[in-house]
N, C-alpha and C positions, 0 to 999 in steps of 0.2 A: 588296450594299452600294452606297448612291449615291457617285458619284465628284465628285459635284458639291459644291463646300465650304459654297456658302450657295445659299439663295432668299428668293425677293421674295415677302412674302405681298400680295394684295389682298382689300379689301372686309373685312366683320367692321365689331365696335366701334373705338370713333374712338381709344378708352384702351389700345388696346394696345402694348405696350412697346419692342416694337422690330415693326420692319417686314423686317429682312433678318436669317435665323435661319438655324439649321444645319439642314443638310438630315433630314429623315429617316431614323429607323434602329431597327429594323425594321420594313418596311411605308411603303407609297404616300405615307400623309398624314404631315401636320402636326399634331401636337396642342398649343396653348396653354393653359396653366392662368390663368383669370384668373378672378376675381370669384366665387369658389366655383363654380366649371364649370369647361367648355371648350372653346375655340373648335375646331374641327376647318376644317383647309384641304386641301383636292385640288388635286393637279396639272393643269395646264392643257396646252395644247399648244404655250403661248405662252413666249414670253422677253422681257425689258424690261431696256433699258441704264439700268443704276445708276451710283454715285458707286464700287461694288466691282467693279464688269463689268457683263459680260450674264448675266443669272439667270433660270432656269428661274421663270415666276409659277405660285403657288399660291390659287387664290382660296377664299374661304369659305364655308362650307355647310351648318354647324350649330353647334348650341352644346347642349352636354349638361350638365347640372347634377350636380354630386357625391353622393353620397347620404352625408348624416350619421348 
C-alpha cells in the first residue's frame, strides 16, 4: 500500500479531469478512464510542489482503448 495520499500526474490529454488524484492501489501505475480508454501514468523519480504539498509526479505513457 502507498502511504502517500495523492500525486501529481504529468503530460497526457489536456481534458483530463483532475491533475492531483489518489495514489495507486494495487500496483505502480495510475490508471484514468477517459474518453472510452485509458490513460495509464508511471511513476517518476521526481516530486513537484503543489497547492496540496509536494507529490510524488506520475507522467504518462499510454492510452489503451476499451474493448466494446
Amino acid at each position: 500500500m502507498n502511504d502517500t495520499e495523492k500525486v501529481l500526474l504529468e503530460g497526457g490529454p489536456d481534458d483530463l479531469p483532475e491533475r492531483i488524484v489518489p495514489p495507486p492501489a494495487p500496483g505502480p501505475d495510475v490508471k484514468i478512464k477517459l474518453r472510452g480508454g485509458y490513460e495509464h501514468f508511471r511513476p517518476t523519480s521526481r516530486a513537484d510542489n503543489t497547492p496540496q504539498g509536494r507529490l510524488p509526479v506520475y507522467e504518462w505513457w499510454e492510452r489503451t482503448e476499451i474493448a466494446e
